[in-house]
TITI-937625 format. One record per residue (C-alpha): x, y, z. Coordinates in Angstrom, 2 decimals, decimal comma. Layout:
! residues N
[rec [X; Y; Z]]
...
! end
This chain:
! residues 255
[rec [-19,70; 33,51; 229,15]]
[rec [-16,44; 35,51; 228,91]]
[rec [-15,66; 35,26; 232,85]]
[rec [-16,40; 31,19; 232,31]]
[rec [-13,95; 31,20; 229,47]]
[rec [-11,36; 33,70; 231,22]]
[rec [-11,93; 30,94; 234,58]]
[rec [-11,22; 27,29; 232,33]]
[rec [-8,52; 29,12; 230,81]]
[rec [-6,41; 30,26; 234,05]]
[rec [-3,02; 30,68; 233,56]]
[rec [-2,64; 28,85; 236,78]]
[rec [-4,52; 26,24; 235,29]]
[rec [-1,71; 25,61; 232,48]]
[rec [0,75; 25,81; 234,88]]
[rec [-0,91; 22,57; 236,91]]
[rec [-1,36; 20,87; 233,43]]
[rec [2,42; 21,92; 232,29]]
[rec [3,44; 19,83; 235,60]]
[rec [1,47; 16,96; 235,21]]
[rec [2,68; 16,35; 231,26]]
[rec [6,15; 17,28; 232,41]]
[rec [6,09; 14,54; 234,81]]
[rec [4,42; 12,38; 232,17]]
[rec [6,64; 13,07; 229,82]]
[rec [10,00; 12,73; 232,45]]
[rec [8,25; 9,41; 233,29]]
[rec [8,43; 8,32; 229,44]]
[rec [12,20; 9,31; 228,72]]
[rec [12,99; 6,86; 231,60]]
[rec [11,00; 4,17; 230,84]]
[rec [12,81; 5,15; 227,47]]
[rec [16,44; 4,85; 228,82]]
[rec [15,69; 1,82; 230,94]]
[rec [14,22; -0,64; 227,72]]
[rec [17,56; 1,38; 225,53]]
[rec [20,13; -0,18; 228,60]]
[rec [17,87; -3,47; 228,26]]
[rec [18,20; -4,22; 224,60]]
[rec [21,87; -3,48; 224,83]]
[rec [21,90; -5,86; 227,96]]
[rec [20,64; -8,53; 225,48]]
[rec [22,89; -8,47; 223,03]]
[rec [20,27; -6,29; 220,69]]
[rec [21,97; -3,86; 217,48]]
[rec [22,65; -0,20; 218,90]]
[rec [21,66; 0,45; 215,49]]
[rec [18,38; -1,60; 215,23]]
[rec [17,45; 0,27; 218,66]]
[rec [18,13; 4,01; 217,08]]
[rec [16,07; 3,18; 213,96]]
[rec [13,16; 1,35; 216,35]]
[rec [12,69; 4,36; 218,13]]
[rec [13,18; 6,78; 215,43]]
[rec [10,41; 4,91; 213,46]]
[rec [8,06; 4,69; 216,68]]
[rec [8,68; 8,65; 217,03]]
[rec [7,53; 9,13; 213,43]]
[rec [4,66; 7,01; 213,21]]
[rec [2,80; 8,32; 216,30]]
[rec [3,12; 11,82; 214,73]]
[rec [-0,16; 11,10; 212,38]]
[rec [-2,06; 9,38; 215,09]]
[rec [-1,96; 11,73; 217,44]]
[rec [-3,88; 13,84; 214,67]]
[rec [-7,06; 12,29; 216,00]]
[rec [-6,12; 13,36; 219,56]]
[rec [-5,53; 17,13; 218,86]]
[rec [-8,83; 17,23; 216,75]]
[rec [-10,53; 16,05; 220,30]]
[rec [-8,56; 18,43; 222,01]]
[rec [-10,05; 21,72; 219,81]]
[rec [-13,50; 20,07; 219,80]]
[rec [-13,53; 20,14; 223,80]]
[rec [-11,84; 23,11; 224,40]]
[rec [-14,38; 25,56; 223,24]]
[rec [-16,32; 24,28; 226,05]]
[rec [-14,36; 23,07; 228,24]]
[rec [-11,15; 25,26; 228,17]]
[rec [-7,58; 24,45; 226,65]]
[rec [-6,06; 23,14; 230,01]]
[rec [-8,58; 20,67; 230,91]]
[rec [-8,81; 19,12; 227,71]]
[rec [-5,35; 19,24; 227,35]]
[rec [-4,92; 16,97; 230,45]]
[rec [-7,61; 14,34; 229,36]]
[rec [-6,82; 13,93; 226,09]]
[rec [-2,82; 13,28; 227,20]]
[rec [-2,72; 10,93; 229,97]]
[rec [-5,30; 8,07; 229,71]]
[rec [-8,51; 9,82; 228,02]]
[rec [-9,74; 8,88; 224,59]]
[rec [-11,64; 10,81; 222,70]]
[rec [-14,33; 8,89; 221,64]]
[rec [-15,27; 8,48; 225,93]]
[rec [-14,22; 12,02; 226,65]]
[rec [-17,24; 13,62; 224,35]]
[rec [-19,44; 11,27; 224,83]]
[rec [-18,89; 11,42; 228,91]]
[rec [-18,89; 15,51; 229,17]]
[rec [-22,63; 15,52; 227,26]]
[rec [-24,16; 12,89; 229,61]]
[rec [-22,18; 14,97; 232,16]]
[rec [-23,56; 18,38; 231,23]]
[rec [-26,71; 16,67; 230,67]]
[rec [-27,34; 15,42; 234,05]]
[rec [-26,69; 18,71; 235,54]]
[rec [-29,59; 20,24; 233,55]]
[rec [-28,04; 21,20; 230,34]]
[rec [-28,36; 20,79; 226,66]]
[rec [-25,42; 19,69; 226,17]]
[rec [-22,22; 21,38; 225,82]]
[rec [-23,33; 24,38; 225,02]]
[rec [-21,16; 27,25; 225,24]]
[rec [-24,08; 29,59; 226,56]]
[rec [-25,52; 27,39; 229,66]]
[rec [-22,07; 26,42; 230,73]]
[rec [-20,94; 27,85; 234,38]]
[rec [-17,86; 26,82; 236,57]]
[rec [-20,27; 24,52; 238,69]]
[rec [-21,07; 22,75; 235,40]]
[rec [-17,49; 22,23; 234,88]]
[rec [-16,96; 21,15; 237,68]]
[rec [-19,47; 18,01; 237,70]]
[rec [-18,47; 17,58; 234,29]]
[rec [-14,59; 17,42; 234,94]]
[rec [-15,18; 15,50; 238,06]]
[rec [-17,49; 12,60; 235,98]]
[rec [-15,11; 12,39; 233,25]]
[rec [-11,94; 11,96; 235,76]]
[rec [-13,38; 9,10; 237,92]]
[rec [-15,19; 7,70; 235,01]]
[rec [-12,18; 6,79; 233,41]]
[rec [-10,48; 5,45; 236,50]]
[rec [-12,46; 2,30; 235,89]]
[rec [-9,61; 1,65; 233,41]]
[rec [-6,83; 2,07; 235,71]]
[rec [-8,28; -0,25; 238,77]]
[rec [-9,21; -3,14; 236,47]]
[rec [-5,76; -2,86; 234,88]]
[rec [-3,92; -3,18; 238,46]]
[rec [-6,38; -5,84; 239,43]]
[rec [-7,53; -8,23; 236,38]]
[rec [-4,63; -6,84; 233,38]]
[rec [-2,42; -10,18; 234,25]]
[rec [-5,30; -12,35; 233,81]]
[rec [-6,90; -11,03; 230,86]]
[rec [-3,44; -10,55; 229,20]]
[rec [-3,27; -14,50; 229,84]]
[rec [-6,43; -15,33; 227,70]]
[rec [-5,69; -12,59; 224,98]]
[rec [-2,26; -14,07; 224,33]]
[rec [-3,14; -17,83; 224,65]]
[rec [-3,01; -20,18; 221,81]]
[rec [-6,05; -20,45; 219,67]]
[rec [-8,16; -23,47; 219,57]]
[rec [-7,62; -25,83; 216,91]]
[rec [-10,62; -27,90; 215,25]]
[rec [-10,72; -30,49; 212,49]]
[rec [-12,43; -29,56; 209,46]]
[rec [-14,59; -32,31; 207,83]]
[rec [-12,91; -33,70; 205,01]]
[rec [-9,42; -31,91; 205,04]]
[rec [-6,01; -33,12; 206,77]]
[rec [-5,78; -29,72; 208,57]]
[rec [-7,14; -28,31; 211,25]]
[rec [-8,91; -24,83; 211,61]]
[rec [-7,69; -22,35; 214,28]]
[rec [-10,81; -21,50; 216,26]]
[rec [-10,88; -17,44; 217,56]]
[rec [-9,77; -17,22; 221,65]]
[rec [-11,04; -15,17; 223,74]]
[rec [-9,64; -12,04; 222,62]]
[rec [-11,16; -12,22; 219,27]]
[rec [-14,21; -12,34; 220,50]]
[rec [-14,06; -9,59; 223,07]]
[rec [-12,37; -7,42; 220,76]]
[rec [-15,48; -7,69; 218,53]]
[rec [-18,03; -7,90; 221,62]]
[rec [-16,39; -4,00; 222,73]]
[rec [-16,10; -2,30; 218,90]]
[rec [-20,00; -3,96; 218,37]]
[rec [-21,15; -2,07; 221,87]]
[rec [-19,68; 0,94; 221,18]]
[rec [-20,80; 1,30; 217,70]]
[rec [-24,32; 0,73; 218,67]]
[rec [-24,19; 3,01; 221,73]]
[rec [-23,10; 5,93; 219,03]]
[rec [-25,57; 5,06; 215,96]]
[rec [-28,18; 4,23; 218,31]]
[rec [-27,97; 8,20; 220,25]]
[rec [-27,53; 9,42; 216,65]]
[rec [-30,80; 8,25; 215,25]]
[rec [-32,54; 8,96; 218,91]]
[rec [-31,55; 12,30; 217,39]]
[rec [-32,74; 11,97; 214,21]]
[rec [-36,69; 12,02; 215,60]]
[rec [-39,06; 15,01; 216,95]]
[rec [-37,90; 14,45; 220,55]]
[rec [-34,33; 14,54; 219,60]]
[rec [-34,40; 17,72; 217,74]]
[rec [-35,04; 16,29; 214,31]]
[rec [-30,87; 16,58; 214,48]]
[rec [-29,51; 14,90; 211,33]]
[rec [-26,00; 16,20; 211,05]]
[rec [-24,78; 13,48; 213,43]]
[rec [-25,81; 10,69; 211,38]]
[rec [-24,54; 12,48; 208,29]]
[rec [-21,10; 13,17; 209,62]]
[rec [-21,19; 9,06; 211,11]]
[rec [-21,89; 8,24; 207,74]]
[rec [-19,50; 10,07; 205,44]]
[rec [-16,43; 9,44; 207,94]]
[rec [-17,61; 5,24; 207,64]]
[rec [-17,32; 5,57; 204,07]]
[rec [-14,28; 7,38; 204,39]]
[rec [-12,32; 4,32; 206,50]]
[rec [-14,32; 1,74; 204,80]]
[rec [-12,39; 3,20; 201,54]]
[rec [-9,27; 3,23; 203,68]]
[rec [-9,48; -0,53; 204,98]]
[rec [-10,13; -1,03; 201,19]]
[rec [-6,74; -0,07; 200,48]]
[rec [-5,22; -1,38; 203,34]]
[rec [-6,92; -5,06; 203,16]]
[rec [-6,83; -5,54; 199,41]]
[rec [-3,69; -3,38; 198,40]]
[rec [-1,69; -4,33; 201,50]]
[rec [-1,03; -0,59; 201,71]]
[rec [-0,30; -1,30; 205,66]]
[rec [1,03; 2,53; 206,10]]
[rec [-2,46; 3,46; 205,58]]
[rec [-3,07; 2,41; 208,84]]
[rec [-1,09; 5,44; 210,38]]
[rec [-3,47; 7,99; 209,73]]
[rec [-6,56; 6,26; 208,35]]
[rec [-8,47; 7,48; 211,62]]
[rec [-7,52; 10,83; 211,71]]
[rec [-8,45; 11,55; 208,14]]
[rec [-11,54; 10,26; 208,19]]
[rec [-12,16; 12,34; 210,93]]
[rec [-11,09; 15,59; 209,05]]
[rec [-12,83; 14,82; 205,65]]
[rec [-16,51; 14,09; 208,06]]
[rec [-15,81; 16,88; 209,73]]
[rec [-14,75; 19,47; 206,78]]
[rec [-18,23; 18,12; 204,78]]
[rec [-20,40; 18,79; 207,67]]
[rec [-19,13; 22,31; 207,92]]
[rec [-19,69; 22,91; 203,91]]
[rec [-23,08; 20,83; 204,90]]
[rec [-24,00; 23,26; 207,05]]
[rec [-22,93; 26,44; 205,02]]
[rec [-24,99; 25,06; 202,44]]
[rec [-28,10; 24,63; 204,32]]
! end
């Protein structure tokens, strides 16, 4: 276990990671300086541009809460660097866990477990999660333009019996929106209560945790919805996260 540890977290393998989110991160600063020099091009405030990008910078700092929570949940298995990279470029956390177990699980494994893991496991794993994701990228280079085109086109109108106005009907996006939150909801709950049985492990912490971090954004969304407490939105995700995942560890201290 130690030499599988001592192997994920190389220092050379920090040093490959340090490049790639340097380069990242160069990339950003230009794209940066480039849409600056455009907005002054236009005729846009200096000013207005300054407190823009001052706000942006501030309100991705409680978002990206929700990242580096995915970031220590995969690198106890899967080593700081690699997790790191995944997690920074084009990974999201929800497909990055769920990937690595059906990953570690086709190679023979558990799961993630600590114990079983070996740097052939990784491997596989790292490999799956990498090209699984590049699904992303290719449809975005290919089909982006024309999906943008139905996401952004004008909703339907219909008359509505008895009234002088007409009722927008949802486009496209509306519905696909709710088609992909739907499918991945039910692809969660669903392995969750597989686990929940004999052949699952009788495993009921999952649902639990699922559970108490709904409640937790449903009381969010309460307060976003009916208060208009819009800032809400900022963090809503990442403390729902921490509050299911402090009460399954005093869960499991109390069991």
């Amino acid at each position: 276990m130690q030499n599988y540890l001592s192997s994920v977290n190389a220092g050379a393998f920090y040093l490959i990671v340090a490049l790639v989110m340097l380069f990242i991160t160069a990339m950003c600063l230009v794209f940066l300086e480039k849409s600056y020099r455009a907005g002054i091009k236009i005729g846009m405030d200096p000013k207005v541009l300054r407190k823009t990008i001052t706000a942006s910078a501030t309100f991705t700092l409680l978002p990206s809460i929700s990242i580096l929570l995915g970031v220590i949940a995969l690198s106890g298995t899967l080593g700081v660097p690699f997790s790191w990279l995944r997690l920074s470029v084009i990974g999201a956390l929800q497909y990055e866990l769920n990937v690595a177990e059906i990953a570690a699980q086709s190679v023979g494994l558990s799961g993630l477990n600590l114990g079983e893991l070996n740097m052939s496991a990784f491997v596989t794993i790292a490999l799956v999660m990498t090209f699984g994701i590049l699904g992303g990228v290719f449809c975005c280079i290919f089909f982006l333009k024309k999906y943008l085109g139905k996401l952004q086109a004008k909703p339907k109108t219909e008359p509505v019996e008895g009234e002088a106005e007409t009722k927008k009907k949802p486009g496209f996006g509306a519905h696909a929106t709710t088609a992909m939150f739907v499918g991945l909801c039910a692809a969660y709950i669903g392995s969750y209560i597989g686990k929940l049985t004999p052949a699952g492990g009788s495993d009921f912490m999952p649902m639990i945790v699922a559970v108490i971090a709904a409640i937790c954004m449903a009381v969010f969304e309460f307060f976003i919805q009916k208060k208009n407490m819009l800032v809400l939105e900022n963090f809503s995700l990442a403390a729902s996260m921490l509050f299911a995942m402090t009460a399954a560890v005093f869960i499991n201290m109390a069991l």
